[in-house]
Steps between C-alpha positions, in 0.01 A plus 500: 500500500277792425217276476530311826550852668183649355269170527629409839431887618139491293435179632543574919314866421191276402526458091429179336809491279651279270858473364570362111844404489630481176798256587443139599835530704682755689902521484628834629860369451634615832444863397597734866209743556611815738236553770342838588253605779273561207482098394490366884227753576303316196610180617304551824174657284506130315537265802876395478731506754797733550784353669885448525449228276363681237889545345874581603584778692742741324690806681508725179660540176871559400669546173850345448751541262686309254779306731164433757591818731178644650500831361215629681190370724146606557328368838170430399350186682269313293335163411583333207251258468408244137249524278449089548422584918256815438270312232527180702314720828262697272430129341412367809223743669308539146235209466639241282169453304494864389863506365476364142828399327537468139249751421659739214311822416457580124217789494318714724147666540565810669106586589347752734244241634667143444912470359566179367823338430544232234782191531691334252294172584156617397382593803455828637362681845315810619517686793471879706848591469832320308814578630764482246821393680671303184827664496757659260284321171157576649214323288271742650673826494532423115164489446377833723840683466664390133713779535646454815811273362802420714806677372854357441751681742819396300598219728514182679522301881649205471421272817572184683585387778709184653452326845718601794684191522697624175609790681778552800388547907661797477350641192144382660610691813595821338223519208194324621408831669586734243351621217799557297572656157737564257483810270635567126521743247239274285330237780429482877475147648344419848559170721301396784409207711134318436302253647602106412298275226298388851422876614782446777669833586715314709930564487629193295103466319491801320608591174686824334387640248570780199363795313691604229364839260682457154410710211367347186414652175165455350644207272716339738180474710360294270735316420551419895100393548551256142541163655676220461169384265526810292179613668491881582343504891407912425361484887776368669683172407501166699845457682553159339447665161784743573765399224831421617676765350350723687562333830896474353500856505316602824807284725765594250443834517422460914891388526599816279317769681374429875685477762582145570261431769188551343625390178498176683137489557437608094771193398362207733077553389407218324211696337495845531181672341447841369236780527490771251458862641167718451305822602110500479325825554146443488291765405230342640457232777110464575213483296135466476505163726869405436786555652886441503724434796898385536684486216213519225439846608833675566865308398771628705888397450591280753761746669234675700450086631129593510263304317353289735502775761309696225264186429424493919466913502241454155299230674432710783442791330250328319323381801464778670348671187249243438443524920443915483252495211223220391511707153734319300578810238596687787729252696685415189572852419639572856717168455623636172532842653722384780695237379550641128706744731742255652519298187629719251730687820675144524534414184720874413662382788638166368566624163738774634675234722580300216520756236857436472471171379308530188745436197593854410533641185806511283748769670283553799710430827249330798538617834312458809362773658499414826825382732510167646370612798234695394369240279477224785310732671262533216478151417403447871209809571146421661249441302327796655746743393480447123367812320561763289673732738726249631574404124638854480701478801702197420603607175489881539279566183 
């Protein structure tokens, strides 16, 4: 996504760009993405159109309780739109002949004149300026920033999501505007509606789907991304690879501890997949003609429900550096400047929102520091409102 968002932005400010994907196929797996003014402003920069279509509607956020009473609510309008229907209209404005799938990077040439990038097939290309936007395991940041390794937070989201045909008109009614959680002493689980398997955000197309934050030790996490082939997938491990066990234990323990409405959701997935939690704080994000946007630059926990809203704000960023100054070495630096700034603000962020989750130590007690109500709020803030100060307000340190 941070790709398409820079290259379709480059691209319409006059750039000849190209985009190596390393995947020959796509699957976002029906993952929600919460909008911000931040991502539809860089929609518009990159050519794609903004519209009701773009996802569902939702009226705010509430947190219920164990017997599903409401125990407080947050009005917060918002569009929850799907990864699938974002990269589909960033897809479709960038020039199909420059968008080159299959394309994995192994090595890069970070020179003042000329970087180079080498692929796993042999070949290799040159250019101005690479843009690094390969995500949590970035190829490229390992080569100009080796030190810059994603850390571990101590826990897990467990996802999924089933069609809304498994679900009741009146649980469609009363959820499919909502972003709704449910908070314990050791997890916090979120349900919300999503676009179909066709894009449709239409009542009776869509689907629900589930975020669930369970802590993991070190060696249960690995013993969660083994697969059913006795491979270890260290960067994240195929859903169909997931052994069963594990999927035994996600909807047994569902029935034990949520509230039987969303435990519902957890029980009828027929393959629920898991992403492990990190924090990346990247000392450094440009460099001599190199650069890192999205993900590969900054890794935020997904409670702030900002990385593609920080992908769109790094894209632009980026432009308008490159449009200010003709001297690379200077543009970079202001990008770095500027966004290093943001970055590491939202990632503190994100890793005091979920600091209650990481698997304590023995005879340590978790607790949450902020109320229900507070925390929805903080799950929910502008993009534009993420910094240092406001760090301090929210959690009074």
């Amino acid at each position: 996504m941070a790709g398409l968002l820079t290259a379709n932005i480059l691209f319409r400010n006059g750039w000849n760009v190209k985009v190596y994907e390393r995947s020959s196929g796509l699957d976002g797996r029906g993952a929600g993405i919460a909008t911000h003014d931040e991502l539809f402003n860089a929609m518009r920069l990159a050519g794609a159109k903004v519209d009701e279509m773009l996802g569902i509607q939702i009226k705010g956020r509430s947190v219920f309780g164990k017997n599903g009473e409401e125990i407080c609510h947050y009005s917060y309008p918002q569009i929850l739109t799907s990864w699938s229907l974002l990269y589909k209209r960033l897809l479709n404005i960038f020039p199909e002949k420059l968008y080159i799938k299959g394309k994995d990077v192994v090595d890069v040439r970070d020179d003042p004149i000329k970087p180079e990038i080498f692929f796993s097939d042999g070949s290799s290309d040159s250019a101005d300026l690479i843009v690094g936007c390969d995500g949590y395991w970035s190829s490229i940041r390992s080569k100009c920033a080796p030190e810059a390794i994603p850390k571990y937070a101590g826990y897990v989201a467990w996802r999924g999501l089933i069609p809304e045909n498994m679900v009741t008109q009146s649980f469609a009614k009363e959820f499919g505007p909502l972003h709704a959680f449910y908070l314990g002493d050791s997890h916090q689980f979120v349900h919300f509606a999503v676009a179909g398997s066709d894009d449709s955000i239409d009542i009776g197309a869509r689907r629900f789907s589930f975020l669930w934050y369970v802590p993991f030790t070190n060696d249960e996490l690995k013993d969660l991304l083994t697969g059913s082939d006795g491979v270890v997938y260290s960067n994240g491990i195929p859903p169909s690879k997931i052994q069963l066990k594990h999927i035994d234990k996600l909807k047994n323990d569902a029935k034990e501890i949520l509230p039987q409405i969303f435990s519902n959701t957890v029980c009828k997935t027929d393959q629920p997949f898991v992403q492990p939690i990190y924090d990346l704080l990247s000392p450094r994000i440009a460099f001599q003609r190199v650069v890192l946007a999205g993900d590969a630059a900054f890794i935020a926990r997904p409670h702030v429900g900002a990385g593609v809203a920080k992908a769109g704000g790094d894209a632009m960023e980026l432009a308008n550096c490159l449009e200010q100054s003709s001297n690379y070495t200077e543009a970079l630096q202001n990008y770095q400047d500027r966004r290093s700034v943001f970055g590491n603000s939202i990632v503190k962020l994100g890793a005091k929102l979920g600091e209650y989750l990481t698997e304590p130590e023995i005879d340590t007690t978790r607790a949450r520091q902020l109320s229900p109500e507070r925390l929805i709020r903080s799950v929910a803030m502008p993009m534009h409102l993420i910094d240092e100060d406001e760090l301090f307000d929210i959690f009074n340190i």
